[in-house]
One Martini backbone bead per residue (centre of mass of N, CA, C, O) as a GRO file, in nm:
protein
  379
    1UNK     BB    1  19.693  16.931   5.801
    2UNK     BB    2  19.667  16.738   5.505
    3UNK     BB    3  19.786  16.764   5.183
    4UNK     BB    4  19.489  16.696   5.070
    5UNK     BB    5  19.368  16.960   5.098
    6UNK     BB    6  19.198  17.190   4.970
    7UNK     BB    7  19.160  17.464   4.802
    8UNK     BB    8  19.070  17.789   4.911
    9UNK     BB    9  18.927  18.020   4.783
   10UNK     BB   10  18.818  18.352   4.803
   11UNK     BB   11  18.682  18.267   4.509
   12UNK     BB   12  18.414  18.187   4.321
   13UNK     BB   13  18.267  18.254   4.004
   14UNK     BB   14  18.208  18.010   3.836
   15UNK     BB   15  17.993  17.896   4.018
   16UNK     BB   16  17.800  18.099   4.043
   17UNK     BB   17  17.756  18.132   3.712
   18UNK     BB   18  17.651  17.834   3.647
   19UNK     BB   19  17.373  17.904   3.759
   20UNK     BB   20  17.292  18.042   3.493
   21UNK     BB   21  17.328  17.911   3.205
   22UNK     BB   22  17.107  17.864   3.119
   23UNK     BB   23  16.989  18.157   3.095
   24UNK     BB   24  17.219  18.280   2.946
   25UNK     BB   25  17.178  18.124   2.654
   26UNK     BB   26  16.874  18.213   2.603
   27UNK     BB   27  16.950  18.507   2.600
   28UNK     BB   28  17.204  18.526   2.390
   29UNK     BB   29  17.019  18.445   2.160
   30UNK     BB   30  16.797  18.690   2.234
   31UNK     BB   31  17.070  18.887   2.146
   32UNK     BB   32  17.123  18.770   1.841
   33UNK     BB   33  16.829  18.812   1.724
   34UNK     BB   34  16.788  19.177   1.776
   35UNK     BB   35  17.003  19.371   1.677
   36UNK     BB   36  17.080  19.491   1.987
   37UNK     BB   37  17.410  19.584   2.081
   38UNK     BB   38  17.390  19.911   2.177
   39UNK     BB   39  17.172  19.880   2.405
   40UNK     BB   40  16.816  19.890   2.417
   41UNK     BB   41  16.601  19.645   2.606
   42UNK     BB   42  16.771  19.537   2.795
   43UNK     BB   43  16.899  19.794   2.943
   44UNK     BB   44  16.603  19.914   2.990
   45UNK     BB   45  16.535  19.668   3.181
   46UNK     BB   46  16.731  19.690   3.425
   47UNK     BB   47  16.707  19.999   3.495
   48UNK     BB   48  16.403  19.946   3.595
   49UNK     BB   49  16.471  19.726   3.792
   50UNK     BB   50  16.698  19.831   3.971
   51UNK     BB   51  16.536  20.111   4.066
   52UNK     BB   52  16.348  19.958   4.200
   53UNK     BB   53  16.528  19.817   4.409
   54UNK     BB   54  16.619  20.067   4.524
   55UNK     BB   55  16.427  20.316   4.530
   56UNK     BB   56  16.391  20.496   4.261
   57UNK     BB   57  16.375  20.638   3.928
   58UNK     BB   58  16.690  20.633   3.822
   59UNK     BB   59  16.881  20.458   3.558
   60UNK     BB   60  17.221  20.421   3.456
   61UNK     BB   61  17.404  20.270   3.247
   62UNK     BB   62  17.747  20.194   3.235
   63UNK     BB   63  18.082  20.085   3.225
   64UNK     BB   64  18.132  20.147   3.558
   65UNK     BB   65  18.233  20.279   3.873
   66UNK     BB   66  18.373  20.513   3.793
   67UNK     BB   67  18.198  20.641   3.594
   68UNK     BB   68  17.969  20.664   3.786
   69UNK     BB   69  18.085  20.907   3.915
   70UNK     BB   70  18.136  21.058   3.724
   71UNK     BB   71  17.921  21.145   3.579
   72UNK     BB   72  17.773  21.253   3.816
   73UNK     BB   73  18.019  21.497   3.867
   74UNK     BB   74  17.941  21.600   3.531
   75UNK     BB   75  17.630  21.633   3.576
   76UNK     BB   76  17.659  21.890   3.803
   77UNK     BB   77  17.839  22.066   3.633
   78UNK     BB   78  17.643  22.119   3.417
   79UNK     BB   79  17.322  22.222   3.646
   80UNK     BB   80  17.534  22.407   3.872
   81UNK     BB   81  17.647  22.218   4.144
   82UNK     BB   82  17.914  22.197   4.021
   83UNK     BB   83  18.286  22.267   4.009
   84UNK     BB   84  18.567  22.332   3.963
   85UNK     BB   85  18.763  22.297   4.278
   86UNK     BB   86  18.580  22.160   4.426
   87UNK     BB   87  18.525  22.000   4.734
   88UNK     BB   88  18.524  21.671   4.880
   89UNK     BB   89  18.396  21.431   5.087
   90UNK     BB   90  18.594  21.148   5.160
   91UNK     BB   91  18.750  20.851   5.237
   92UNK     BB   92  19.039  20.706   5.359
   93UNK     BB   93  18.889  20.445   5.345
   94UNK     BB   94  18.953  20.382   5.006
   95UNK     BB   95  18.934  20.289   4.714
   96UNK     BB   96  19.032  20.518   4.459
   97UNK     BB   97  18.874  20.551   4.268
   98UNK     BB   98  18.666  20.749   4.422
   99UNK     BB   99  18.924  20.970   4.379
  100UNK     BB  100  18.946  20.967   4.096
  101UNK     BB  101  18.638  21.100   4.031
  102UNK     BB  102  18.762  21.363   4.130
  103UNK     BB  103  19.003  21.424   3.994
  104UNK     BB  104  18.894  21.379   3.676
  105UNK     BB  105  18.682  21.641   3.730
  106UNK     BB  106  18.865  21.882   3.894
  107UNK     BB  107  18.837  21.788   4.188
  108UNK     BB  108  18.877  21.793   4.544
  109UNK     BB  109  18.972  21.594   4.776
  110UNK     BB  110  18.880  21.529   5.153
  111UNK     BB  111  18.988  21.318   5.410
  112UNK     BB  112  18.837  21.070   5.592
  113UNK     BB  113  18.823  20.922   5.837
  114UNK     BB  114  18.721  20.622   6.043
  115UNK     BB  115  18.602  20.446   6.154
  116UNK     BB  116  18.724  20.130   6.363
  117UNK     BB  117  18.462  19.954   6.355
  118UNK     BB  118  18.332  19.993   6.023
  119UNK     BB  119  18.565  20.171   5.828
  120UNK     BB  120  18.368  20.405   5.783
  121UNK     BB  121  18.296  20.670   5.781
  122UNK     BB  122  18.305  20.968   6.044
  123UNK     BB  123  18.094  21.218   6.118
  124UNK     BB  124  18.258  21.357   6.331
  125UNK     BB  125  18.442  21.475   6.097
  126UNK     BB  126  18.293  21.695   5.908
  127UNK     BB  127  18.258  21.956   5.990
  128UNK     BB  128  18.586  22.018   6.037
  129UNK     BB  129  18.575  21.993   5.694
  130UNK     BB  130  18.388  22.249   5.654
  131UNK     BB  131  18.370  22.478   5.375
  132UNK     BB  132  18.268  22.709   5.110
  133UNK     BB  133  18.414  22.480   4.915
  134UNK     BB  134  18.231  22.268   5.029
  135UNK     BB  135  17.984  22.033   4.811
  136UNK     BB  136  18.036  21.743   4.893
  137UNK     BB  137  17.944  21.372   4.958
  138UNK     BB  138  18.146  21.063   4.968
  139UNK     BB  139  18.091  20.788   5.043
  140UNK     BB  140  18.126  20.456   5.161
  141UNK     BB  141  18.009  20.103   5.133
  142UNK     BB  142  18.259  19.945   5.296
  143UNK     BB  143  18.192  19.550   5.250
  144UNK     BB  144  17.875  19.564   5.298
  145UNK     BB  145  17.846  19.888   5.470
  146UNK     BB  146  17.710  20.085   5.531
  147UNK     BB  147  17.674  20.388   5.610
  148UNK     BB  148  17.589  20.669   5.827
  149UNK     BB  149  17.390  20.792   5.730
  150UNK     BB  150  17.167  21.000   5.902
  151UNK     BB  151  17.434  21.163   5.946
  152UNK     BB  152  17.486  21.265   5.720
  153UNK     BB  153  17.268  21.393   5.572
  154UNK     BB  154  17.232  21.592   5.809
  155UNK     BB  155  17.517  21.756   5.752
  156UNK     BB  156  17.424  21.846   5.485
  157UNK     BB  157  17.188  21.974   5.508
  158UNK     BB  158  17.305  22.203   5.685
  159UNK     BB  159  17.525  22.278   5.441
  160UNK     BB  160  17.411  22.217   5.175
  161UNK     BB  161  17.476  21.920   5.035
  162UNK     BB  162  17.593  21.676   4.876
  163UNK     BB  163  17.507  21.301   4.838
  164UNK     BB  164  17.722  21.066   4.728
  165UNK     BB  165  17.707  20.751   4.653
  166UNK     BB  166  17.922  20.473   4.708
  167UNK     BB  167  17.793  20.130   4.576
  168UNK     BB  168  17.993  19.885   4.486
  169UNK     BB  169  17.943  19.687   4.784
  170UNK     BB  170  17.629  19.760   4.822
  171UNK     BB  171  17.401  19.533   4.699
  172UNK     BB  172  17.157  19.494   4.911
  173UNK     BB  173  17.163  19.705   5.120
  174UNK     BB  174  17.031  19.826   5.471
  175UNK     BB  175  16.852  20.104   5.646
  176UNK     BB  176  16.612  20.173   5.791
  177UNK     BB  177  16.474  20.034   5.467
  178UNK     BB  178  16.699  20.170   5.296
  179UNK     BB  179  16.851  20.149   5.013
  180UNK     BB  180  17.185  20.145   4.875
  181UNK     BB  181  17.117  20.440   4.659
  182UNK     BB  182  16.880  20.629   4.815
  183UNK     BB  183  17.028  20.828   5.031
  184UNK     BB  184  17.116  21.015   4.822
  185UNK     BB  185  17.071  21.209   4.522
  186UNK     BB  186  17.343  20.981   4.424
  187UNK     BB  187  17.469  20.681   4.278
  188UNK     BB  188  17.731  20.420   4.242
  189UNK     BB  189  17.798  20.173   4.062
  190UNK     BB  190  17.906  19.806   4.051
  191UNK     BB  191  17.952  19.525   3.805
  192UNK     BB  192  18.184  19.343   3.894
  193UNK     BB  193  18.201  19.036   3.934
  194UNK     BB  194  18.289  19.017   4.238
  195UNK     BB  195  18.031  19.107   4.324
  196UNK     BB  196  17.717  19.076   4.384
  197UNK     BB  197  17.653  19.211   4.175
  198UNK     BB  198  17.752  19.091   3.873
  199UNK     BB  199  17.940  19.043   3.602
  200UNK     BB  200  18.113  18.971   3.287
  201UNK     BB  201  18.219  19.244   3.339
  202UNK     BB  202  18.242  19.550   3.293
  203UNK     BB  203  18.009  19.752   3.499
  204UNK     BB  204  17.758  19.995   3.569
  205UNK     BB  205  17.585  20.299   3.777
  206UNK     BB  206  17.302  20.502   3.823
  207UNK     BB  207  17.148  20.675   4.083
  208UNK     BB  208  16.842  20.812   4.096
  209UNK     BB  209  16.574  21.135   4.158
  210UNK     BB  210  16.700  21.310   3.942
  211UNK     BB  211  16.542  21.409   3.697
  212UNK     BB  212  16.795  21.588   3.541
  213UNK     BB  213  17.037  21.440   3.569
  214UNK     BB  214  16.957  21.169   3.423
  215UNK     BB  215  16.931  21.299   3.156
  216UNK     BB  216  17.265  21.435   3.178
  217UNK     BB  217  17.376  21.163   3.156
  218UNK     BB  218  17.279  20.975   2.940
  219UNK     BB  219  17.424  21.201   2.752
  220UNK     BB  220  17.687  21.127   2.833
  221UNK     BB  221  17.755  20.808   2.802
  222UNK     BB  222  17.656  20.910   2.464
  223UNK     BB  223  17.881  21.172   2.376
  224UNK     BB  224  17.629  21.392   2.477
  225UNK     BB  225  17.365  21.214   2.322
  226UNK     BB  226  17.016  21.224   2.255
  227UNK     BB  227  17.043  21.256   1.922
  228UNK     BB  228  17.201  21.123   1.661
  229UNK     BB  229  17.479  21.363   1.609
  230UNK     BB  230  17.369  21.521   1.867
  231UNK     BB  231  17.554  21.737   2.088
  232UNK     BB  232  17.509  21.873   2.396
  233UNK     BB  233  17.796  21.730   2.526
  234UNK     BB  234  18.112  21.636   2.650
  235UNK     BB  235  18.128  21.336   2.643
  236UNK     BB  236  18.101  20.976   2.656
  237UNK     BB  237  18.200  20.612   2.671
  238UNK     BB  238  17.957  20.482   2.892
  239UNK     BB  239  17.778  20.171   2.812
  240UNK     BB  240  17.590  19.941   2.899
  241UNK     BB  241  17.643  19.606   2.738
  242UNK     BB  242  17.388  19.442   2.696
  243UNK     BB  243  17.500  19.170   2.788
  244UNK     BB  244  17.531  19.236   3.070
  245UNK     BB  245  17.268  19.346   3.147
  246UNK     BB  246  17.085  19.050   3.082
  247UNK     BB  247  17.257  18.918   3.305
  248UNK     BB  248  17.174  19.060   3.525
  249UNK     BB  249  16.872  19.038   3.513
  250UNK     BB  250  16.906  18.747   3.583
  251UNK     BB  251  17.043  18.779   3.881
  252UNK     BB  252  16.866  18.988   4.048
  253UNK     BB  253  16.632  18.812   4.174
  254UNK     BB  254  16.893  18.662   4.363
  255UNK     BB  255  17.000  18.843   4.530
  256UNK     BB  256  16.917  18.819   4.826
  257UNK     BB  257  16.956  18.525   4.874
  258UNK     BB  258  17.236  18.568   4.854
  259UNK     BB  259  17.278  18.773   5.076
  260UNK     BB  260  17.173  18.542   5.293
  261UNK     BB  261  17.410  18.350   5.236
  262UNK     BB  262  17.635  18.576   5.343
  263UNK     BB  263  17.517  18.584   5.629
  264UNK     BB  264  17.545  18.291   5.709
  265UNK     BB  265  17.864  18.262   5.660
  266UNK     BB  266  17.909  18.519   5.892
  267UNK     BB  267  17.730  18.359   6.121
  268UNK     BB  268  17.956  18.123   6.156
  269UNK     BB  269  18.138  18.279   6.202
  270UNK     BB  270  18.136  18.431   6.425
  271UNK     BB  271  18.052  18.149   6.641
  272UNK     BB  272  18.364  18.051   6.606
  273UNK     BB  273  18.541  18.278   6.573
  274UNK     BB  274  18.854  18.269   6.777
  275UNK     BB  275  19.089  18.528   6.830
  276UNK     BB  276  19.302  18.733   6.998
  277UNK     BB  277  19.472  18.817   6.699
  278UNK     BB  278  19.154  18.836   6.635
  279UNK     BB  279  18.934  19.085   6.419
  280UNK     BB  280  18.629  19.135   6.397
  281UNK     BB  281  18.405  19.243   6.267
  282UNK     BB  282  18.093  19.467   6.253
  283UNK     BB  283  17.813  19.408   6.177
  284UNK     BB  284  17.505  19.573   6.334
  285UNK     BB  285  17.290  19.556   6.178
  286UNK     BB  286  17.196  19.258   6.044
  287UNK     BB  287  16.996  19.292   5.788
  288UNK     BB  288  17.219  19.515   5.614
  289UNK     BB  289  17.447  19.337   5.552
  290UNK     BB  290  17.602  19.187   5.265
  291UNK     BB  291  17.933  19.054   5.252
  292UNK     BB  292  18.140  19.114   5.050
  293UNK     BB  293  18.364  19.161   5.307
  294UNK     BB  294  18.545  18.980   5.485
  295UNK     BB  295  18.714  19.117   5.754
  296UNK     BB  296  19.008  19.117   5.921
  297UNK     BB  297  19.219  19.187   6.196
  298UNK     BB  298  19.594  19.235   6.258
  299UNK     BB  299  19.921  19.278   6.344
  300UNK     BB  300  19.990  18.989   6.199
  301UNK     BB  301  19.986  18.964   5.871
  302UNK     BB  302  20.210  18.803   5.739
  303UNK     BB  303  20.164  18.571   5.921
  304UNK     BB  304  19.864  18.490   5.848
  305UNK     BB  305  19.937  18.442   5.528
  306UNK     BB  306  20.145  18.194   5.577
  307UNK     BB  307  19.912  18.038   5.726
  308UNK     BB  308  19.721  18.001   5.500
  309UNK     BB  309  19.865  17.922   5.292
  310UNK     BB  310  19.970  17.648   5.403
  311UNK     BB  311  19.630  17.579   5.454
  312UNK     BB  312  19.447  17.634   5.220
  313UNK     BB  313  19.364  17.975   5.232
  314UNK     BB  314  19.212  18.202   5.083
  315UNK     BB  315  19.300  18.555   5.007
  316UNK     BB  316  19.276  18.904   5.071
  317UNK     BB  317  19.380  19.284   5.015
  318UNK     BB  318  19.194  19.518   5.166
  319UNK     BB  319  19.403  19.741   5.147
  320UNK     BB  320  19.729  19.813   5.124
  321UNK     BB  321  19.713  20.105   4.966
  322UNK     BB  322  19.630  20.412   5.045
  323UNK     BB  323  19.573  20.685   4.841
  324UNK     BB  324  19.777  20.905   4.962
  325UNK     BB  325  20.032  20.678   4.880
  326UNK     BB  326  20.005  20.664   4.592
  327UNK     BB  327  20.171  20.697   4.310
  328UNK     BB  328  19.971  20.826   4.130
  329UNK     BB  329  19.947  21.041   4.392
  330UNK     BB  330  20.194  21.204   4.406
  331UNK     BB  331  20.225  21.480   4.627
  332UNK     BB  332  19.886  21.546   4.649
  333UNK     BB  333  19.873  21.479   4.987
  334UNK     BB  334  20.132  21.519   5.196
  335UNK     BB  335  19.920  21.645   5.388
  336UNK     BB  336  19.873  21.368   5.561
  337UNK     BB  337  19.710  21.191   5.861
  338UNK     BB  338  19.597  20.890   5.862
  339UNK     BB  339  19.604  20.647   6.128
  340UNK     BB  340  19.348  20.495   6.056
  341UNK     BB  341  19.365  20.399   5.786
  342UNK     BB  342  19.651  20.296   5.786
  343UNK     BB  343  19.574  20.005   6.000
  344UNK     BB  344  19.376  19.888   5.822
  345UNK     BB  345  19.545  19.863   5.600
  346UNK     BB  346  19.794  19.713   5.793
  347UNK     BB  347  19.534  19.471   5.903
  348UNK     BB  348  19.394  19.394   5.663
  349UNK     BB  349  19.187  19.062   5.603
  350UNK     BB  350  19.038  18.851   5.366
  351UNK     BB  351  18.778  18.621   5.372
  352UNK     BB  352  18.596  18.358   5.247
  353UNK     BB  353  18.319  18.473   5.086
  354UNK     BB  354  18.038  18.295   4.938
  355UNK     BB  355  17.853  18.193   4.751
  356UNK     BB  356  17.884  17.832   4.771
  357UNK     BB  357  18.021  17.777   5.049
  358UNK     BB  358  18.098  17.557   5.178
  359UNK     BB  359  18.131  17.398   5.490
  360UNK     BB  360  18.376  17.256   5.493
  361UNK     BB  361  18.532  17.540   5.407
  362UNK     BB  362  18.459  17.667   5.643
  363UNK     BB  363  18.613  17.528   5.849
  364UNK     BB  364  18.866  17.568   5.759
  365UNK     BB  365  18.894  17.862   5.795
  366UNK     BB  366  18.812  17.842   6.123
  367UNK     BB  367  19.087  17.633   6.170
  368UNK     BB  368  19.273  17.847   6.091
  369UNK     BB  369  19.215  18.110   6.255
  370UNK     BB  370  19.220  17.954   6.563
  371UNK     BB  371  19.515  17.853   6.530
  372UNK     BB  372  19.644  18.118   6.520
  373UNK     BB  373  19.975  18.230   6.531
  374UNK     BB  374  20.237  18.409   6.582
  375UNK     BB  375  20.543  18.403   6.568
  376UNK     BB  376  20.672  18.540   6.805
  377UNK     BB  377  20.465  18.309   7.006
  378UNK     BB  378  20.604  18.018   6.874
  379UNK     BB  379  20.776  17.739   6.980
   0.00000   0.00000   0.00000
């Protein structure tokens, strides 16, 4: 590959968002004009198109997704569904946020092995941790691939807990025709930049057809305050930014389209990428998955790292450190043994899909990887 290859980024987020200028600049002028500058009529416009998207009765637009976690589990702590110590059955392979919306909540996560094939919480774990302390089922749809609801939903009901889906990576996602944050009680997104639906800077959601939940979270992100000044809860700050609502709204139409886009990507890896050192995902039914995060595994990552970078092509690694190794959170998790989550975590690496990556940047990807030899098999 001659020196003159273009750096393939690992995402392009500017041209992505300049899809949109034309539209952003129009809405930023009526929102200037407006007077409305926290919360508002835009708020309230994505807040019921995005529930109405998702298939859900309410939506609460929040500062991030970390926040829509808390909020969601300090609303059911106010509503007396769950309580301080009470144990979460959470993923063991994924990013810590996760794990944190519990630990800040006063509540204990509880590490779920994943499957090895779809890398997402693994049902067959979970009956075996649960006792009378354990009070809800936290998945993660991670990489843009919904997690197993079905079988959880199922072990829930039986078990009669709650299902708070982690919805960060997985916006247009859906199984057997349910879009992801539909199927648990309540769930998270996230709408940080490079997301699906991404906004320009840190933004979040709650999803929920509990109307009784969404009252009491829609007062906890606005100080606890249903009515200015006066608090009905020990609230917080974490309000959807009017300007980012905007943005979203002016996106949310064409999630879908880009989610085409990005199956179609992930559709042209499959059908080219060849290379026995290198696992690709598993896609599951086609229709679902959403490919926030293409992700391969190889036992010689340090090796493919160099090699892609050699040849320029970026390249993200989700995630290095699972949260029970995290410093954060140092001695707090050390009786875990977590084998899968483990070699997930030291063998995943993402390569570049996203909207509007041309195909030449496609092969070249694709070339990358399929010449890719480990280093101590090398010649």
């Amino acid at each position: 590959m001659g020196e003159t290859e273009a750096m393939i980024p690992y995402l392009d987020l500017r041209s992505i968002f300049l899809r949109y200028e034309k539209q952003w600049s129009s809405a930023f002028q009526d929102f200037l004009q407006s007077g409305q500058y926290i919360l508002g009529d835009s708020v309230s416009a994505f807040e019921g198109a995005f529930a109405s998207y998702c298939g859900v009765k309410a939506c609460i637009g929040c500062g991030n997704g970390l926040d829509a976690l808390r909020l969601i589990l300090e609303g059911y702590k106010i509503i007396g569904k769950l309580r301080a110590g009470d144990r979460i059955l959470v993923p063991g392979n994924t990013y810590i946020a996760t794990w944190l919306a519990v630990i800040q909540s006063g509540m204990i996560p509880v590490a779920v092995e994943p499957d090895m094939l779809t890398c997402n919480m693994n049902p067959l774990y979970l009956e075996g941790l649960i006792d009378e302390n354990v009070k809800a089922i936290l998945p993660v749809h991670l990489y843009g691939r919904m997690a197993d609801m079905p079988a959880i939903c199922s072990i829930a009901e039986r078990h009669k807990l709650l299902v708070i889906e982690d919805a960060a990576q997985s916006h247009g996602a859906e199984l057997e025709g349910k879009q992801a944050g539909a199927w648990g009680h309540a769930a998270g997104f996230s709408f940080y930049p490079g997301k699906n639906l991404g906004a320009l800077g840190d933004a979040g959601a709650i999803c929920t057809s509990d109307l009784e939940l969404a009252e009491v979270i829609r007062a906890l992100r606005n100080y606890g305050s249903v009515q200015k000044y006066y608090n009905l809860y020990p609230g917080f700050n974490s309000r959807l930014d009017t300007l980012q609502a905007a943005f979203l709204h002016i996106r949310l139409p064409l999630l879908s389209s880009e989610n085409e886009e990005r199956r179609d990507i992930a559709a042209h890896y499959f059908d080219t990428i060849r290379n026995p050192y290198i696992r690709l995902p598993d896609w599951g039914p086609r229709g679902g998955h959403v490919w926030h995060i293409f992700q391969v595994q190889t036992a010689y990552r340090s090796d493919l790292q160099r090699w892609l970078e050699d040849r320029r092509v970026g390249y993200l690694i989700h995630y290095p450190i699972p949260p029970h190794h995290q410093a954060a959170l140092e001695g707090m998790f050390s009786q875990y043994t977590l084998p899968h989550t483990e070699r997930i975590h030291a063998e995943t690496l993402s390569i570049p899909l996203y909207p509007g990556l041309s195909l030449e940047a496609q092969l070249q990807v694709i070339e990358a990887l399929n010449h890719f030899r480990p280093n101590e098999l090398s010649i």
